[in-house]
N, C-alpha and C positions, 0 to 999 in steps of 0.2 A: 646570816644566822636567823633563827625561825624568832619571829617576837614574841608570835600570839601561838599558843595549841590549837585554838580555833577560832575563824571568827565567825560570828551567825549577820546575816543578812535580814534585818527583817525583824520587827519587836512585835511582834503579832504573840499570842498564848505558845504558836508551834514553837517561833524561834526565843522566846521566853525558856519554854520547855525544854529545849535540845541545849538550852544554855547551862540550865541549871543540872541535866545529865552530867554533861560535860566536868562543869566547874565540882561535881559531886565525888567525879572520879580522880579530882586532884589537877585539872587542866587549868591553864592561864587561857581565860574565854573574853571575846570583846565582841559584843553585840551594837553594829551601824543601825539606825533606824534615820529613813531620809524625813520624816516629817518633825515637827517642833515636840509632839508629844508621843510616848511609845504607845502602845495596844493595838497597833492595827485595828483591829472589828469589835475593840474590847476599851473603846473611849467613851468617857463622858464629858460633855459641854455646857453650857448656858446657850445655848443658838436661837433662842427666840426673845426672854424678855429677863434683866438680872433674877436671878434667886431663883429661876426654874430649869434643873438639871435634868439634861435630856440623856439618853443612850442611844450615842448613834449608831449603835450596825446592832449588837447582841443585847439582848436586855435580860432574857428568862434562861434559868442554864439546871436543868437535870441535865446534863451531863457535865457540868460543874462539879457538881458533889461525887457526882457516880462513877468521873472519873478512875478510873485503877491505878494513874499516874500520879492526879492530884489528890487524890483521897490520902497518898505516905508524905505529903507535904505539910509541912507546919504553916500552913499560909494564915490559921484564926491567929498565931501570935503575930503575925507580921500586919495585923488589921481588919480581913476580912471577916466580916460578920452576914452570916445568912439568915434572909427574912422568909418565912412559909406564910404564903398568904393561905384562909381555911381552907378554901378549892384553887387546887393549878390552872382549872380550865372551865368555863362555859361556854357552850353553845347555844343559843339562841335561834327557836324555828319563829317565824311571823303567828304561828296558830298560839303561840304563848309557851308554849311546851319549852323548856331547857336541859338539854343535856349538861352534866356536871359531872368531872372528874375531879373527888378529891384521894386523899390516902388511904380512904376507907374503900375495899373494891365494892362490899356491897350497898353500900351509901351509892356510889355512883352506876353502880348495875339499878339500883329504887329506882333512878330519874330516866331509865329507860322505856317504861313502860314493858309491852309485853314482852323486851326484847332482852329481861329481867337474867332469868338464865341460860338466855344463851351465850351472853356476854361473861359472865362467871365462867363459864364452860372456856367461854374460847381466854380471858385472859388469865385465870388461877393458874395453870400449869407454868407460864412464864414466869409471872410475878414469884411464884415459889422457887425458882429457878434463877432470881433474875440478875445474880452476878455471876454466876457460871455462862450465865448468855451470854453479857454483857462483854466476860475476860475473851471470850472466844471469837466475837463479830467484833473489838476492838485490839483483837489479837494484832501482832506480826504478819505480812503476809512474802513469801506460803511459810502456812503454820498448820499440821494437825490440829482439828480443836480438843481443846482436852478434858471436854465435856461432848462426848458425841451426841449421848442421849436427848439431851435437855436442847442441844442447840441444832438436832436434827429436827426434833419438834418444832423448833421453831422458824428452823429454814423450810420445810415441807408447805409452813401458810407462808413466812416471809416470800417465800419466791412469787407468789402470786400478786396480779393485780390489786391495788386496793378496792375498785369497783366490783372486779366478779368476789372478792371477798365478804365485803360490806353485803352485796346482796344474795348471797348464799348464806348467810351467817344470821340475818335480821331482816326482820319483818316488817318494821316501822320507821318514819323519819327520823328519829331521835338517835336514833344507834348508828343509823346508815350514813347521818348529817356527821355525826361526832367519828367518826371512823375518815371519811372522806376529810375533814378539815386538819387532822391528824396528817394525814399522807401526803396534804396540799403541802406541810413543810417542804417537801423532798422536793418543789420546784418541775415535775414532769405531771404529765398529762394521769390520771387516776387508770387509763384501762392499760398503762404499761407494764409487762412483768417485772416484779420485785418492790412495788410501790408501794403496798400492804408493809413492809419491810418496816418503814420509818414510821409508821402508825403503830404498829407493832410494840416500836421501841417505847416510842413519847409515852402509850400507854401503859406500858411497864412500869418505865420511871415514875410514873406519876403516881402511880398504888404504890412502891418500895421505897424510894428516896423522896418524892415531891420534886414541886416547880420551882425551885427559890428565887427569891431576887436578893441580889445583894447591896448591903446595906450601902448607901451613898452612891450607888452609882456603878456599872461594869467595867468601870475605872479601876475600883479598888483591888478588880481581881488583878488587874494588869499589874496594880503598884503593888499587890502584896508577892508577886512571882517575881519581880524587879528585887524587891527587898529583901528579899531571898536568894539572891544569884548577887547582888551585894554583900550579903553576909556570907557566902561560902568564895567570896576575891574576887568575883565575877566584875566587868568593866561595861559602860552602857554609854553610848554617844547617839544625841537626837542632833537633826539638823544635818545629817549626813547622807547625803545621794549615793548611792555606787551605781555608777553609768558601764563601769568595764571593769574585770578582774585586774585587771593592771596597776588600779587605784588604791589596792587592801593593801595593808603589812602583811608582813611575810607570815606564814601559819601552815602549819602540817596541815591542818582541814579548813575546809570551807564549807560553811552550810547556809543554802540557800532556802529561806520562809520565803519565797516566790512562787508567783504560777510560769509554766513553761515558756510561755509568749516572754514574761521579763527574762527566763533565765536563758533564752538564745539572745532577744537583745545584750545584755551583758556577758556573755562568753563567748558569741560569737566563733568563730574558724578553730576554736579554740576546742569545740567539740566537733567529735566525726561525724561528718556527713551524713550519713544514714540516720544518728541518733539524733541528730539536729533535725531530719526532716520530719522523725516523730513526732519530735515533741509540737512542730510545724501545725501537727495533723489532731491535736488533741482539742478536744472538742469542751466547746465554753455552753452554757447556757442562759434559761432567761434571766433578765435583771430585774432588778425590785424598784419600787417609785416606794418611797418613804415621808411619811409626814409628823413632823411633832408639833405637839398644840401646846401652850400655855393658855389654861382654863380658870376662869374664876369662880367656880366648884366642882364638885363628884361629877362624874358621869352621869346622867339621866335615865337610866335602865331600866326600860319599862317592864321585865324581870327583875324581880331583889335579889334572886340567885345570883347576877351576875356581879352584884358586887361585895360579893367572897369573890371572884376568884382574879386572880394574880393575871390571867391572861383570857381575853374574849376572841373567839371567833365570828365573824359574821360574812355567811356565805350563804345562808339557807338550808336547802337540801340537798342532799347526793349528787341529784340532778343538776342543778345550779353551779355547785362546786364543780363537778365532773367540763361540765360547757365554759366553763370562765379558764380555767386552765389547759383546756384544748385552746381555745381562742390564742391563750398567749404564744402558745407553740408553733401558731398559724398566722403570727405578726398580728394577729388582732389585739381591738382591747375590751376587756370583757366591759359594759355597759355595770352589772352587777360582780365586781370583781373579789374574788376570797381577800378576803383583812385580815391581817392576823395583829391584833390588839393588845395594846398592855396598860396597865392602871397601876405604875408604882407605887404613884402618889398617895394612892388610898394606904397603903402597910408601909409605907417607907415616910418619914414627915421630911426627911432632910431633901425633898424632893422638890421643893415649892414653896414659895411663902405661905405662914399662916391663913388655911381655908381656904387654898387654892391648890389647883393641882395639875399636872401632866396628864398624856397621852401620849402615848406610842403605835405609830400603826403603821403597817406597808402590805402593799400587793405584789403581786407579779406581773410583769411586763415583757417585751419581748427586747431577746441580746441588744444591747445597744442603744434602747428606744432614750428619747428624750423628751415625752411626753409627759406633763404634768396631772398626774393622776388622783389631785387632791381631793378636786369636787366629786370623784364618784367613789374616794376614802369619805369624805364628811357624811357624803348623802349615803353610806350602808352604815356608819353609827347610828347619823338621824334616824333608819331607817327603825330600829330597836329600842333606840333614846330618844325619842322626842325632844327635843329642845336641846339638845347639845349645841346647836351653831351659835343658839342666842349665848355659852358659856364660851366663847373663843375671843382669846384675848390678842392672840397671836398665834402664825404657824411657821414651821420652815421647812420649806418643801426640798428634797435630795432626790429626781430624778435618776435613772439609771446611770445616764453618760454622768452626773454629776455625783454618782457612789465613785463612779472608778477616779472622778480627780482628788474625792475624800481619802480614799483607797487604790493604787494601783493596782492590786489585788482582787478589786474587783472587775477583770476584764466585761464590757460592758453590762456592768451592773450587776455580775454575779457573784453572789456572796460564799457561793458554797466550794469555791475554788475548781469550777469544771464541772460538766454535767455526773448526777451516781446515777446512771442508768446501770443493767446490766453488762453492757459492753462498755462497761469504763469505770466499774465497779470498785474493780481488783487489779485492774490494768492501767491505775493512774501512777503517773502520768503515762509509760508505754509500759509495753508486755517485759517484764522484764526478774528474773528470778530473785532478783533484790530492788525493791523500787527507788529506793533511797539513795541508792550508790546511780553514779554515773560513768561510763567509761572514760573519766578524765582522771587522774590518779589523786584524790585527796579533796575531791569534789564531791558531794552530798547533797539531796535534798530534803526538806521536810516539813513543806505548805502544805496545806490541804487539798491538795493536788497531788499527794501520796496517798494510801490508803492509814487510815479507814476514813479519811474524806473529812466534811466539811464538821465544824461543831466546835464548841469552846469545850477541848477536851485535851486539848497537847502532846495528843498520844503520836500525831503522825511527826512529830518534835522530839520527844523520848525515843519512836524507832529509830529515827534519822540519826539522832545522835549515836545510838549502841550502835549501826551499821558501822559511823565513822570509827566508833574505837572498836571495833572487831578486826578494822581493817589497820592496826597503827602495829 
């Protein structure tokens, strides 16, 4: 007899999400998580010294809030609280200049210099638009979008390089810098088609919903989706491995929060050959070297701008950023490599003991690397901060090969579950008219190695799930 209606694989935000579908629609759901605590990418720790709470993999989440999934979630009753620091983002050039995105577009069009309105030009039509974008590039896929208008406009620039965008658009480093550091999230090289995409976005979000961080920690989102899938009968067991299908209770569905590499390990012969070699063939990308500091005060920013904002970039110029993320594609390691930075500590106090404080930063590396990447992370804060090294009280360094033993999820060291190039955009994990389903009957997936891909957003967790019950 069936025990469970589903069980989910995996306590990551996806299989959080496809849980709480599930248990929504009146199912008996029971979510394995193999490690001691759930959240997958969505943990917080003490890893360096007591009283200083780190975020290990996600720390800043616009698409948190922007979610379309979690936005109908009661998750402020179940504890989450969201912090807006004044600005989402500074950028930092070495001439002193800083770009600053906060909610205000024309505030952050001022810090651009001449690059004033052309930046207006290029982001007002989105931002006015920017959950009809949003419903449609985090739609279903294949899905008509049901905003042609709004999200043809913005597929016309998205489809374009971030580089030939950046410099077809602006004139100056401040704009060119803050565009390029934006796109560096997506993890590909800046002159690949569609990399403008995630720059696109970040800037969106950040003029209509903001950056937040969430209060205590990106823990609490984890615990407030848990406390919510508790409340609707939902079941959760930590400490629980699945090496082989053969290991679950009996259940109408199965939903894998896995990337394809685990989910052949674990189903082995059990899927057909041809779909097995697919997933075989699905392509991982670069990994991250991540370092957290316990600091015995603020940041040193030799711009004041930069401490408004919730998250620091420090890469330089176009140029700079553009060469550092070729490098990682090319096995190298950039000498000057993009950081992408965050300063809880400063808007959050439950982050640190009294008058001390956090940092969060990581670069990109190449698949697999084990290379400790910390001294040329400390030497590009120095590099803006002055005397930050004398504030380091302790650090704790997670290499790439040591993201994936944090996370198996992270096949070497990638966080974003699989490269979102154009050829693997829409086609994650294979070309397939339902990505979610698998030809195994009552088998499902819904990692971020479904579309729409990588992000604390659970949307590829809510498709996963509606696939399985479309299918019951």
């Amino acid at each position: 007899m069936t025990q469970y209606d589903a069980i989910i694989v995996g306590s990551g935000p996806n299989g959080l999400a496809a849980a709480i579908t599930l248990a929504q629609a009146g199912q008996k759901v029971l979510v394995l998580e193999a490690k001691g605590t759930i959240g997958g990418g969505t943990r917080t720790a003490e890893i360096t010294l007591p009283g200083f709470r780190h975020d290990i993999c996600s720390a800043i989440h616009p698409m948190g809030v922007a979610s379309p999934f979690f936005r109908k979630l009661p998750l402020t009753d179940f504890g989450l609280e969201w912090i807006y620091p004044p600005a989402a983002l500074a950028h930092p050039l070495d001439d002193g200049r800083v770009a600053v995105l906060t909610r205000s577009l024309e505030e952050s069009a001022a810090s651009l210099g001449v690059d004033v309105r052309a930046y207006q030009r290029l982001l007002t039509p989105l931002v006015d638009s920017w959950q009809a974008i949003l419903e449609d590039i985090l739609g279903p896929f294949p899905l008509l979008p049901r905003h042609p208008v709004s999200t043809a406009r913005f597929g016309l620039l998205a489809l374009r390089s971030a580089r030939s965008l950046a410099e077809s658009t602006f004139q100056d480093d401040p704009a060119r810098a803050l565009l390029a550091g934006l796109a560096g999230h997506g993890m590909l090289p800046l002159e690949e088609p569609t990399t403008a995409s995630i720059a696109l976005v970040l800037g969106m979000l950040a003029h209509s919903v903001g950056w937040p961080i969430p209060k205590g920690g990106s823990q609490t989102i984890t615990n407030a989706l848990a406390a919510y899938l508790e409340s609707l009968g939902g079941e959760i067991v930590t400490g629980q491995e699945v090496t082989a299908l053969e290991e679950l209770p009996a259940a109408t569905a199965i939903l894998l929060d896995l990337t394809p590499r685990q989910v052949v390990q674990i189903c082995g012969d059990k899927l057909p050959t041809g779909y097995r070699e697919r997933l075989k063939r699905f392509r991982y990308g670069p990994g991250v070297c991540k370092v957290d500091y316990a600091l015995s005060g603020p940041i040193p920013w030799r711009s004041p701008e930069c401490e408004r904002a919730g998250t620091v970039h420090l890469g330089g110029t176009l140029e700079e950023i553009s060469a550092s993320e070729k490098a990682v594609w090319c096995g190298e390691y950039a000498e000057k490599p993009l950081v992408l930075l965050a300063q809880q500590s400063l808007f959050d106090s439950s982050r640190a003991p009294d008058g001390q404080h956090t940092a969060w930063a990581y670069c990109h590396v190449s698949h697999g690397s084990a290379q400790d990447m910390s001294e040329s992370i400390t030497a590009q804060i120095e590099r803006f901060a002055p005397g930050f090294r004398d504030l380091i009280l302790a650090k704790h360094v997670y290499s790439a090969t040591e993201m994936q033993v944090y996370n198996p999820n992270y096949i070497g060291g990638d966080i974003n579950g699989g490269v979102q190039d154009w050829r693997q955009l829409f086609t994650r994990p294979v070309a397939r008219w339902s990505p979610y389903t698998t030809p195994v009957k009552g088998l499902y997936l819904c990692s971020s190695s479904t579309p729409p891909g990588g992000g604390v957003h659970g949307m590829c967790g809510y498709y996963g799930a509606k696939a399985a019950l479309s299918n019951q």
